[in-house]
N, C-alpha and C positions, 0 to 999 in steps of 0.2 A: 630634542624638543623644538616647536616651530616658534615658540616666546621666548626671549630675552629675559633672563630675571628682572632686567628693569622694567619692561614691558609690562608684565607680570605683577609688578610689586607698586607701578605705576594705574596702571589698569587702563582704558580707553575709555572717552568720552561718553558713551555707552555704561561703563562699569561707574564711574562716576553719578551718572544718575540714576545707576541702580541704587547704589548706596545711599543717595538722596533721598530716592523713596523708602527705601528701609529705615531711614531716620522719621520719614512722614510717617510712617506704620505705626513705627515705636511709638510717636506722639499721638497718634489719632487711634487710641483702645490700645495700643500693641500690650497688653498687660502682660508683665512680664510669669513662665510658668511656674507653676507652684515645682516641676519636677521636666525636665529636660533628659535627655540619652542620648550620650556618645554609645554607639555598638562599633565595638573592634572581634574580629576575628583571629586575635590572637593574643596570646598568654602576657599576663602581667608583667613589667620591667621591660619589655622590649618597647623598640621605637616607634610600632604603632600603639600601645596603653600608653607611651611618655606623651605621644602627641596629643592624646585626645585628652588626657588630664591634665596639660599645661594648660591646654586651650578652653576648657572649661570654667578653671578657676577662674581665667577672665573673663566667662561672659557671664559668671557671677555677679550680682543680683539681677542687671540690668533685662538679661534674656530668657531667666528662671532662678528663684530662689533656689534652687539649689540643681546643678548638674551631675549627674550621677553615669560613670563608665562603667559599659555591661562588657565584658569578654565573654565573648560565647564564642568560643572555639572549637577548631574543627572541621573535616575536607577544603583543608590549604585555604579557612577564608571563607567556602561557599557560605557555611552555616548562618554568619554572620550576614551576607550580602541578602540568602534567599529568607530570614528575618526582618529585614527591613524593610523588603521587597514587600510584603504582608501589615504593614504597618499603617496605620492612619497618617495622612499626607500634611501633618497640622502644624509641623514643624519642629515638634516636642520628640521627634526620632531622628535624631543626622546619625548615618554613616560614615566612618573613615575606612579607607580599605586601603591600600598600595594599588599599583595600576595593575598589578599581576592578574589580579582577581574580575579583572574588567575587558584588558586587551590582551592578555593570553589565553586564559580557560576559553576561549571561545573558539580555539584553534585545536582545543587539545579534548574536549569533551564533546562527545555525541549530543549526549541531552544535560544540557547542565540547567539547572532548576533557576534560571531566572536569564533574562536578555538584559545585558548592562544598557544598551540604546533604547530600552522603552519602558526598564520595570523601576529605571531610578531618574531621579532629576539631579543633574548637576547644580553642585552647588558655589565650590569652590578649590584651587587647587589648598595642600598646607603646606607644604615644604619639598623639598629635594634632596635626595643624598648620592654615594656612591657607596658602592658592594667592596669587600676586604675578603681575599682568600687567606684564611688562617691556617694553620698546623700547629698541634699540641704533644704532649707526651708520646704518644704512640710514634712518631715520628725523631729519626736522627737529630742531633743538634747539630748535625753537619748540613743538612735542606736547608739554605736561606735564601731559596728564590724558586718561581712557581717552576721555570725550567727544572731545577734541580728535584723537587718533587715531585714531577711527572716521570722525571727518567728513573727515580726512587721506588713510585708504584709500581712502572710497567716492570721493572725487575723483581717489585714483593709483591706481587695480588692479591695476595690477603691484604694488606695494609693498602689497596686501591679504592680509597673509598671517601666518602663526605658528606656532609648533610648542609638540611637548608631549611627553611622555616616552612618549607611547604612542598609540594610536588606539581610542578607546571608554572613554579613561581620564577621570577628574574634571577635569582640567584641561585635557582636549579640551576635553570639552563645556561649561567655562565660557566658553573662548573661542567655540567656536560661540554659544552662549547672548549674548552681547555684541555678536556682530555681528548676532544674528539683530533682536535687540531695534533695533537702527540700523539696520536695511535694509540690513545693507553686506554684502555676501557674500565671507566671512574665507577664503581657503584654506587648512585645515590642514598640516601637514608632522609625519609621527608620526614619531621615534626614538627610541632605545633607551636611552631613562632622559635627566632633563631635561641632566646636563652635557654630552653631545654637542652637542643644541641649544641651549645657551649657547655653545657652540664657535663651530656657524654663527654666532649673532645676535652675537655679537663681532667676527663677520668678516665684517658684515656681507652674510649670505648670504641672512637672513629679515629680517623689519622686530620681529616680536615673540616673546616666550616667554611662555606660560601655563603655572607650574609652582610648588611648592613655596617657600613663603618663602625658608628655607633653601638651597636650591640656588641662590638668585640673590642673598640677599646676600655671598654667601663672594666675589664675581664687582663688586662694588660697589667695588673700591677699583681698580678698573683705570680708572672716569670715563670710560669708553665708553657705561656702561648707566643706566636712571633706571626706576623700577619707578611706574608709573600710579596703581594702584591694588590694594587686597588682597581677597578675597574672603571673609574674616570677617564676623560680623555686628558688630565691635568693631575697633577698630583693631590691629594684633599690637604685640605687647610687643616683637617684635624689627625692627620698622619703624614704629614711632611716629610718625613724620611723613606718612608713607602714609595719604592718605584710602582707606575702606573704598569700594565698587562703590557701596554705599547711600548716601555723603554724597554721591557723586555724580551721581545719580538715575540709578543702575541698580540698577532691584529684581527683575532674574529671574537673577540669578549669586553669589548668597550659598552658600557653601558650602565647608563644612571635609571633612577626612577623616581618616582612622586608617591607623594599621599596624599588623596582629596577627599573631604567631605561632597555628599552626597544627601539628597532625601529621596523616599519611597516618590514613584509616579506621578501626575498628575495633582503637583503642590502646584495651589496657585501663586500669580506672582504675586502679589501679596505676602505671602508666606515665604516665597523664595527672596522676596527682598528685603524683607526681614532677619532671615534666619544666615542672608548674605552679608547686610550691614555686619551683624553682629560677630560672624565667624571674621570678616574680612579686619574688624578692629581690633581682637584679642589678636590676630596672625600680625598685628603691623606692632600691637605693645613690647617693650624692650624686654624687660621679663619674660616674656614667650618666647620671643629672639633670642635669649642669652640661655634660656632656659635650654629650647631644642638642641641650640649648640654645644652643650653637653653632652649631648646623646650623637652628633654626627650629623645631626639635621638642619639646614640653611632655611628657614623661616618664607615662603612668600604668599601669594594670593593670588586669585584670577577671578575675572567674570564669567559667571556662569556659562556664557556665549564661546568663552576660551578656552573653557573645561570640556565644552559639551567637542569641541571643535578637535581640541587634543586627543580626546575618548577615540573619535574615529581614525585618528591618522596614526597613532599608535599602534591600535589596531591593526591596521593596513602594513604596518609595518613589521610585525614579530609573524605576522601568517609566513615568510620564507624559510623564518629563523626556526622557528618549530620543524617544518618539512621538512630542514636542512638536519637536525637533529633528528628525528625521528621519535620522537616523542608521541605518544597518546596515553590517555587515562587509560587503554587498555592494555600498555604495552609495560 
């Protein structure tokens, strides 16, 4: 990422007086909605529904009497994104999505039903995490490291396999990225948002899950599952004893991602300084801080300018990482 969490959680003079003027909105008519919508593109309990209902309750009453979380799930996130896309610009619709859904699908899909650079307005980042490769029942309790379960696969093929909250998402392609590096050829399994697939991998249906810290250690006190390795460049604060991909001599699967809110095109700034105040002060409240933090997610915020800035370079950045995998929705 080209921001510093403090950066970030500081924000620039610029971000500053955006938030100034979203305080002048609030005052000058900003009446607050009678009914607001977080839309997430994926299944309840995981860490994109935890984020959008933390962040809610706090912009309770100030920014709508009541805010209410839609899941509409479905093609890894589009459903969600090309929904909002469609939405009146009023500010009574933010989107949260993961960055998958923004700077990868655009690498991997012919016609995908919406342009992240023109059909949405940034609005702000919400937090940051790192991805856990888990293995479950179906798997030895002799595998306790990603090494050892690659060389596990590529001797059982049946049992070569893993899922991920979605197909073209970050935590695909770490897992491809892992098997590609071992010669061992993974078979993905995409579903809709990772706690379905800790569903399977509990019940023993897959042998592994590549997905969010968060979503697998909520699932750690059941001693069915044991997490390999993290994809950080650092060990996470919320799995400490987890060696990183890198201590274990894999150096092509480092990689963190974000969630940001988002509104439909063509919100005025008005509406975006508004809808910025108010996402940016529930993301700094301690509750929402403490709260994410249970889920694996580090709390922060950006200006819109920072978001829209990251969107691109992001971007720019996973088009080798696909081509290198070989990856398309066709394939």
């Amino acid at each position: 990422m080209p921001f510093t969490r403090r950066q970030l959680l500081q924000g620039t003079g610029a971000g500053a007086l955006l938030a100034g003027l979203g305080r002048h909105a609030l005052a000058q008519g900003g009446t607050p909605f009678e009914t607001a919508r977080f839309i997430t593109g994926f299944a309840a309990g995981g860490t994109s529904d935890t984020t959008c209902r933390r962040v809610a309750v706090a912009m309770q009453p100030s920014y709508a009497k009541a805010m209410v979380v839609e899941n509409r799930t479905g093609a890894g996130g589009q459903i969600a994104v090309s929904y909002v896309k469609g939405q009146p610009a009023d500010g009574a619709t933010i989107l949260q999505t993961p960055t998958s859904m923004l700077t990868i699908y655009p690498h991997i899909y012919k016609k995908l039903p919406y342009d992240p650079l023109t059909d949405l307005t940034p609005l702000t980042l919400a937090c940051q995490f790192d991805f856990g490769f888990v293995v479950g029942p179906a798997v030895p309790a002799s595998v306790k490291s990603v090494p050892e379960f690659l060389a596990w696969a590529k001797a059982n093929p049946a049992g070569a396999n893993f899922g991920s909250p979605a197909a073209g998402s970050t935590p695909h392609f770490i897992g491809a990225l892992l098997g590609k590096g071992a010669g061992v050829d993974l078979k993905h399994a995409a579903y809709r948002g990772t706690q379905p697939a800790m569903l399977d991998l509990l019940g023993g249906n897959i042998s592994g899950v590549s997905g969010p810290i968060g979503d697998i250690t909520q699932h750690l006190s059941s001693g069915k599952i044991r997490i390999l390795g993290v994809s950080g460049k650092k060990r996470s604060r919320f799995a400490p004893d987890v060696p990183t991909f890198e201590e274990q001599g894999i150096h092509n699967a480092t990689h963190s991602e974000w969630f940001a809110f988002l509104l439909p095109a063509k919100a005025s700034p008005e509406v975006v300084a508004r809808a910025h105040a108010a996402a940016k002060a529930a993301l700094a409240q301690k509750d929402v801080i403490d709260g994410l933090a249970t889920f694996g997610l580090e709390a922060m915020s950006s200006t819109p300018a920072e978001l829209a800035e990251l969107l691109k370079s992001d971007t720019a950045k996973w088009g080798p990482i696909v081509k290198q995998v070989g990856f398309t929705a066709e394939t």
